[in-house]
C-alpha positions in Angstrom: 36.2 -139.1 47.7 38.1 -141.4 46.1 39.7 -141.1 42.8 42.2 -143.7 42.2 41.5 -145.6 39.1 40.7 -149.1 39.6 40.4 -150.3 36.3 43.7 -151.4 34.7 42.7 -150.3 31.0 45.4 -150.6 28.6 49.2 -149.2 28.5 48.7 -147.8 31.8 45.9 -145.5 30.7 44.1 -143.9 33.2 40.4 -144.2 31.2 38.9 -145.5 28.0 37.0 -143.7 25.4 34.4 -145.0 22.9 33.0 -142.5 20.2 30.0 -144.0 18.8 27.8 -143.1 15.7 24.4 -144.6 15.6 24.0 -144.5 11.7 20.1 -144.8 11.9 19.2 -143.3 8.3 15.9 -142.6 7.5 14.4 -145.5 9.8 14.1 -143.3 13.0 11.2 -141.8 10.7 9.3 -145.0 10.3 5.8 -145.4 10.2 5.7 -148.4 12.6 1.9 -148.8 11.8 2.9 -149.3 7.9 6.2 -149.8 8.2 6.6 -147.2 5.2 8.7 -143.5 6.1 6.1 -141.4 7.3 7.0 -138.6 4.9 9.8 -137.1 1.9 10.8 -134.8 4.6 11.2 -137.2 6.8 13.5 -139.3 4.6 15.9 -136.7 3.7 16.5 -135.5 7.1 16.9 -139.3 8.0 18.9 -139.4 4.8 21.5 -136.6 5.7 23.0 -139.0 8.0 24.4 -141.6 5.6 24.6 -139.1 3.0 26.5 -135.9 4.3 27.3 -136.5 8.0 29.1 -140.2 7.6 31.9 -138.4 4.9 32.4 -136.1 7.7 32.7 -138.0 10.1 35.1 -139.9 8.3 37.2 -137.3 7.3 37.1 -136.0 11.0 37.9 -139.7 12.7 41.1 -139.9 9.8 42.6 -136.2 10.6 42.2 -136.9 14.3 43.5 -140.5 13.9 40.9 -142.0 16.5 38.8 -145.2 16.2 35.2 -145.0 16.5 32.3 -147.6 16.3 29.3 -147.3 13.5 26.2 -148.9 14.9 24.1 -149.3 11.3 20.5 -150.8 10.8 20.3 -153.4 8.1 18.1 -151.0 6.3 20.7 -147.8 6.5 23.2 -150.7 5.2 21.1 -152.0 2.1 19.5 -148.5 1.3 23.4 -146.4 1.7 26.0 -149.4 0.8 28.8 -147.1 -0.5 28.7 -144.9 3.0 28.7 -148.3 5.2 32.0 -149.6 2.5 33.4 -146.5 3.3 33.3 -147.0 7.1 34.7 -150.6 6.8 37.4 -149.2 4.3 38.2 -146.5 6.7 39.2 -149.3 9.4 36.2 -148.2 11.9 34.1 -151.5 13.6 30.1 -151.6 12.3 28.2 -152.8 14.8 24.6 -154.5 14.8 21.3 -152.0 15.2 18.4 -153.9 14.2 17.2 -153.7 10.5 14.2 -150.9 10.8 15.5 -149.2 14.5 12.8 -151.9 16.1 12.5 -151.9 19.5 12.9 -155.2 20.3 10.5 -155.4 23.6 7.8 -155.6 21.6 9.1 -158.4 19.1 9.2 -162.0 20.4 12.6 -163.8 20.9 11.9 -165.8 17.1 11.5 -162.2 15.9 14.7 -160.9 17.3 16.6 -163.6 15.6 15.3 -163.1 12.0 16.0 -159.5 12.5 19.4 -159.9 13.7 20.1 -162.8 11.1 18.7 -160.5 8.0 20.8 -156.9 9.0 24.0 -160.0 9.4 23.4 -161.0 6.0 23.4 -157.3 4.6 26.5 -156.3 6.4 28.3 -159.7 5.3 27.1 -159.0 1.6 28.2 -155.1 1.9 31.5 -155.6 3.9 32.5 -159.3 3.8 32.2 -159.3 7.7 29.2 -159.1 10.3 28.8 -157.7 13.5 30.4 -158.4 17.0 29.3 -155.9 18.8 25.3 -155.2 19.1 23.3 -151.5 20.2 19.8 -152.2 20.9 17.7 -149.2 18.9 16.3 -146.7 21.6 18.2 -148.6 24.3 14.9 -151.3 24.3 15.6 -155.0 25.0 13.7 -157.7 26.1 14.3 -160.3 28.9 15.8 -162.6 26.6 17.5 -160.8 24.6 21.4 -160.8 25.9 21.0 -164.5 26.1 20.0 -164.3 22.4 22.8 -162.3 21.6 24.9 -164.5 23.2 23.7 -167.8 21.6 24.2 -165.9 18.4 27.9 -165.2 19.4 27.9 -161.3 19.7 30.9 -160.5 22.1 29.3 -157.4 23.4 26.2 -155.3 23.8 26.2 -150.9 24.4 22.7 -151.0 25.0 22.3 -150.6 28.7 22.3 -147.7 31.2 23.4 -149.1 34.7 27.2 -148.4 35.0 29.4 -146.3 33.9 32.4 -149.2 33.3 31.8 -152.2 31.5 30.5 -155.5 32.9 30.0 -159.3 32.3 25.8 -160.4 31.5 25.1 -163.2 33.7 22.2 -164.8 32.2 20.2 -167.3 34.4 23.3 -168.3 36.4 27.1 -168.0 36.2 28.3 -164.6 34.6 29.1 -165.3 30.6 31.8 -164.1 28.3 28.9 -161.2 26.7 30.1 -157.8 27.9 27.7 -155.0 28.4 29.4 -151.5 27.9 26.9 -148.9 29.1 26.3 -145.2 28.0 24.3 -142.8 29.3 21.2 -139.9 27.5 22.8 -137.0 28.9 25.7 -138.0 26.3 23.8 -138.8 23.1 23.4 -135.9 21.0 20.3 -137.0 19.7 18.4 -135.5 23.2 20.0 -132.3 22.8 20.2 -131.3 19.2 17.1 -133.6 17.5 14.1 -131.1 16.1 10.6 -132.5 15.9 7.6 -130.6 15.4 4.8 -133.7 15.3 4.9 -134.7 18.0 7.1 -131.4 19.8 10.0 -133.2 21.2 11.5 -132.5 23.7 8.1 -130.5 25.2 9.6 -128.7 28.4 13.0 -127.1 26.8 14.2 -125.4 24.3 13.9 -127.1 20.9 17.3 -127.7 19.9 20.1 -127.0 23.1 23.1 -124.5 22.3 25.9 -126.2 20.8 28.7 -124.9 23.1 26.8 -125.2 26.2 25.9 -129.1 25.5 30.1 -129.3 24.6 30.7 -127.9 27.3 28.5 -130.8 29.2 30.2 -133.4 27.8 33.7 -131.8 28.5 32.4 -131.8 32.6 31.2 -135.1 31.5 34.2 -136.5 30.8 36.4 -134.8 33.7 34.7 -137.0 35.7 35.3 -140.2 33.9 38.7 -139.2 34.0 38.9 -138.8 37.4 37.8 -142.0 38.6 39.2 -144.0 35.2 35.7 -145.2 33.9 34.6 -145.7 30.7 33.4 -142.4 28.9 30.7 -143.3 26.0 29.6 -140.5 23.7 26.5 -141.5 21.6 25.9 -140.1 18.2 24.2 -139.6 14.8 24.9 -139.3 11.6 22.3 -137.0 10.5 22.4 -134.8 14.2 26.0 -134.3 15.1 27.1 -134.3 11.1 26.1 -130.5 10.6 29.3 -128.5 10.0 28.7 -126.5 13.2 29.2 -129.6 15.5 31.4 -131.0 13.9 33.8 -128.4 14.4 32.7 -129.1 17.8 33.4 -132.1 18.2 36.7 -132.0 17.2 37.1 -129.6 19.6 36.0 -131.9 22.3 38.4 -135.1 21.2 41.1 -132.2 21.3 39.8 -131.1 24.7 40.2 -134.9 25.9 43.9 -135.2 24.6 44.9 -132.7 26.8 44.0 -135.4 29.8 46.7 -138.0 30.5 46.4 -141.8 29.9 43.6 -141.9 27.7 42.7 -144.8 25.6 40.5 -144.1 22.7 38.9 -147.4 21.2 36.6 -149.3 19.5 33.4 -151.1 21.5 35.1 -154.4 20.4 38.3 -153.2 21.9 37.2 -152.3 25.2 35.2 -155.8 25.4 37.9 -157.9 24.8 40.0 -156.0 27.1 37.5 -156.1 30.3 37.2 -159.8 29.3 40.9 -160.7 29.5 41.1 -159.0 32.2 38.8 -160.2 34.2 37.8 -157.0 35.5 35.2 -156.0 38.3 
């Protein structure tokens, strides 16, 4: 097989890396009927995110000096405004994720917009900036919705699950300046360590997967991307991959990664306005 890299990512590197926190708060554990959390205990596992896991993570991305991107609902960001501050201070990119984690294939293209345009606002009035970069909650769009995003002027979406390198949307036509960069379930942490118990999920498995044999997953993972210079996206959360156990495993992992030549860790915004310039295929 193959495994020259035919991506010409930055500095010669030979692939790009893009850690990722999905700062979701307490809306994952949303009563959609009511719109109201569906319980106290609810909330403060929801709430562990913002609250204990983000300073971690923090403290982790600044002794490891590597970027990372925060993907935080409008709710998270009016409900936790100190902990969103702190990411901005801390020089990390905030990306867009709805305002209640909506699933926006059920919510008309009108609906979309006022969602986007309220979580803008909060971020704006938190951080003095808003959002380039877009993660659809629970990986659900709608037909329209990249050509929303791009009206709207987002330069990227990480919503997506086709590729495993970044690509250009073309909407209704010629391809567009809106870049897609794609990540994958089997490296979000939230389907190997989440616990529910109403309803069970995940049914088949064991509740929550052992921490070093899902590490070492993602380390496999990424000995792939590296082999054929792809783009290696690592989804997490807050309030699942915060717990002092995993963080010591992540850092473990970014260590693990370092010892892999040419590797260019960055921020979602980063890696689109690279693969733009480039022109890349």
């Amino acid at each position: 097989m193959e495994d020259t890299p035919a991506i010409p990512w930055p500095g010669g590197a030979r692939c790009a890396v893009m850690l990722s926190f999905d700062v979701d708060g307490p809306t994952l554990w949303v009563d959609r009927a009511t719109g109201r959390y569906a319980d106290v205990r609810g909330f403060a596992q929801g709430g562990y995110g913002p609250w204990r896991g983000v300073p971690r993570i923090l403290d982790l991305l600044d002794e490891l000096a590597v970027p990372a991107t925060f993907f935080v609902p409008g709710k998270t960001i009016e409900q936790w405004p100190d902990a969103v501050r702190d990411i901005a201070a801390s020089g990390h990119e905030i990306g867009h994720h709805g305002w209640w984690h909506e699933t926006y294939f059920d919510h008309s293209l009108d609906d979309q917009e006022r969602i986007i345009a309220r979580a803008q606002d909060e971020l704006e009035q938190v951080t003095g900036r808003r959002a380039t970069g877009f993660r659809s909650p629970s990986g659900d769009i709608a037909e329209g919705t990249p050509a929303l995003l791009h009206r709207l002027g987002f330069a990227y979406s990480s919503s997506m699950r086709g590729d495993d390198r970044p690509y250009r949307w073309g909407l209704s036509g010629p391809e567009t300046d809106l870049i897609e960069i794609p990540a994958h379930w089997e490296l979000d942490d939230y389907h190997q360590f989440a616990y529910h118990d109403d309803p069970p999920v995940p049914v088949s498995r064991d509740r929550i997967s052992p921490t070093a044999e899902t590490f070492a997953n993602w380390r496999w993972e990424f000995a792939g991307y590296h082999r054929f210079g792809l783009c290696y996206v690592i989804m997490m959360h807050p309030q699942v991959i915060g717990t002092p156990t995993r963080m010591r495993a992540l850092a473990g992992l970014v260590a693990h990664i370092r010892e892999y030549p040419g590797v260019w860790f960055a921020e979602g915004r980063e890696i689109a306005a690279w693969w733009r310039e480039q022109e890349a295929v």
